[in-house]
C-alpha positions as CSV (number, residue, x, y, z in Angstrom):
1,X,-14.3,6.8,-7.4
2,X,-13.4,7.4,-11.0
3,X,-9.7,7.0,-12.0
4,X,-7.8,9.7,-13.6
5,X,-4.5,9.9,-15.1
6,X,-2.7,10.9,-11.6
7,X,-4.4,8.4,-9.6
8,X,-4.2,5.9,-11.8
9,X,-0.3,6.2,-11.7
10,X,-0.4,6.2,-8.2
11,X,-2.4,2.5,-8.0
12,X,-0.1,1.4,-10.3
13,X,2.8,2.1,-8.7
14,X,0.8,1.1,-5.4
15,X,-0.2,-2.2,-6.9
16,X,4.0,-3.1,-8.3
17,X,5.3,-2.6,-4.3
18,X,3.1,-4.1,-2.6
19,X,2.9,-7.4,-5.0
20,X,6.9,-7.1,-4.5
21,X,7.0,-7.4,-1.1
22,X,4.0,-10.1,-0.9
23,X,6.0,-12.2,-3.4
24,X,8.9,-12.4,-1.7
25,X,7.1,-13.7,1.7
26,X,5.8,-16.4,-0.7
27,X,9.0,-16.8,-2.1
28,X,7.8,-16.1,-5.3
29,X,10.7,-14.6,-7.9
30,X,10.0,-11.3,-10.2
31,X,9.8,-12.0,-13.8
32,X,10.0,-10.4,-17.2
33,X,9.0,-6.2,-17.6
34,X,10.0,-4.6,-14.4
35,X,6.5,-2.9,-14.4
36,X,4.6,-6.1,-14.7
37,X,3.3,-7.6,-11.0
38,X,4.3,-11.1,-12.9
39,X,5.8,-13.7,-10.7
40,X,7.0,-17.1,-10.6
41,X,8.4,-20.1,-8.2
42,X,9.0,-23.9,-9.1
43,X,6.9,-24.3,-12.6
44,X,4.4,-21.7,-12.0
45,X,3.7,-17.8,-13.1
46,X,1.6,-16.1,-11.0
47,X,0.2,-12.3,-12.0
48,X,0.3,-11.0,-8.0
49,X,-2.6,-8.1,-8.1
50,X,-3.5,-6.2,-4.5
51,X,-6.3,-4.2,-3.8
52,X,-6.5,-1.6,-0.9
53,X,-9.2,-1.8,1.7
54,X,-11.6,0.2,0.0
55,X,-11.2,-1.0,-3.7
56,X,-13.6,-3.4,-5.0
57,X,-12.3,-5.4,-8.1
58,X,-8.9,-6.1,-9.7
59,X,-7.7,-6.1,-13.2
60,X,-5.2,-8.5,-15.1
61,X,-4.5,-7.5,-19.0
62,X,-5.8,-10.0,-21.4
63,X,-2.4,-10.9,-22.8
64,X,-1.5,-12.0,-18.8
65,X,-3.8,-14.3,-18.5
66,X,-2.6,-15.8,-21.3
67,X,1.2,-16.4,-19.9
68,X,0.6,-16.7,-16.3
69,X,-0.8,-20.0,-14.2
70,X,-2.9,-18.6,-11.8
71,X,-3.8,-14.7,-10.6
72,X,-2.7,-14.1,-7.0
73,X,-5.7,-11.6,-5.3
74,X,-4.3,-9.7,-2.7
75,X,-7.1,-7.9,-0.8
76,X,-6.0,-5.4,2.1
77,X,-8.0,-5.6,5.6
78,X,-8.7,-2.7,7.4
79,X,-5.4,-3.3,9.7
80,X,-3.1,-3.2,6.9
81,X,-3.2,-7.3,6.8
82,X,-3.2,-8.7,3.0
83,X,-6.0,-11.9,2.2
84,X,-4.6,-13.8,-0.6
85,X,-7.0,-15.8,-3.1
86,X,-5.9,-17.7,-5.8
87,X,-7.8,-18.1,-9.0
88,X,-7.3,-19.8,-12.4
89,X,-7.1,-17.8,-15.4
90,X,-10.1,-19.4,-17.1
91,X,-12.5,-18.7,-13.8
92,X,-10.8,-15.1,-13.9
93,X,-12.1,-14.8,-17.6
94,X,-16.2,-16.1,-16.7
95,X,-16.1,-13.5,-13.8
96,X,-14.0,-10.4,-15.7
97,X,-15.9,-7.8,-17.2
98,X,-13.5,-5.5,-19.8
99,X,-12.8,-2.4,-18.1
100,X,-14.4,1.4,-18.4
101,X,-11.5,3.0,-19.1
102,X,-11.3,5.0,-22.4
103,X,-7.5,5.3,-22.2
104,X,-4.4,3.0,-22.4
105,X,-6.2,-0.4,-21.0
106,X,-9.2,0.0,-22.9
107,X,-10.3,-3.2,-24.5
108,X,-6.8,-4.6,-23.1
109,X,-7.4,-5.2,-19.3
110,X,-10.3,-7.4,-17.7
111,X,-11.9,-6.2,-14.6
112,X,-12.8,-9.0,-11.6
113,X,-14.7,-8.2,-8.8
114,X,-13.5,-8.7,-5.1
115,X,-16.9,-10.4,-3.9
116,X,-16.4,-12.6,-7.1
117,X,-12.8,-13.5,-6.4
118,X,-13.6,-14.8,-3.0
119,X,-16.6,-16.6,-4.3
120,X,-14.8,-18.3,-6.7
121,X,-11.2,-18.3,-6.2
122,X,-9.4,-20.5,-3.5
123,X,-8.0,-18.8,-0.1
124,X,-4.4,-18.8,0.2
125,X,-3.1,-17.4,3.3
126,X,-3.1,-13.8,5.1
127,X,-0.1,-11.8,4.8
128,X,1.0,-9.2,7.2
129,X,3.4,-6.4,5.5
């Protein structure tokens, strides 16, 4: 499905309370911009990005993956359950393509494909909300 303006807003805003919740179960603290999913606990930054069921990649901005440690994957399972892989920002970068989008992100945000993440990253845990 292609993203408009509306349901873009709506992942967004999808994507920021779900990472909220599945930091705090990992006891991870917000940091920084209020509307960034970036997260950290002990000495590390983590950029917490969640995918529904259905949705097949994740994205992290460029400038993130400069700041942040390690990108937290959060892929929903078809009962609601949240898989969590962690990957390195370098790895991220080989397996990101720049996204599609004409708008905002364009030539700012790096798009990572679930199979890819789960190929490459490391599994965490599963997290039920």
């Amino acid at each position: 499905m292609v993203q408009n303006q509306e349901s873009g807003a709506k992942a967004v805003n999808y994507g920021l309370k779900t990472a909220k919740v599945i930091a705090g179960k990992l006891g991870y603290k917000k940091t920084g911009d209020p509307r960034s999913n970036e997260y950290a606990k002990e000495e590390k930054t983590v950029a917490i990005k969640c995918a529904h069921a259905r949705t097949g990649s994740i994205g992290v901005t460029y400038k993130m993956l400069d700041r942040i440690s390690s990108v937290l994957a959060c892929f929903e399972r078809d009962n609601g359950d949240y898989d969590i892989y962690e990957i390195s920002p370098g790895i991220y970068r080989r397996i990101m393509t720049p996204t599609r989008s004409t708008g905002s992100s364009a030539g700012k945000v790096g798009i990572a494909l679930r199979t890819d993440i789960i190929k490459y990253g490391k599994y965490i845990q599963r997290v039920s909300l």
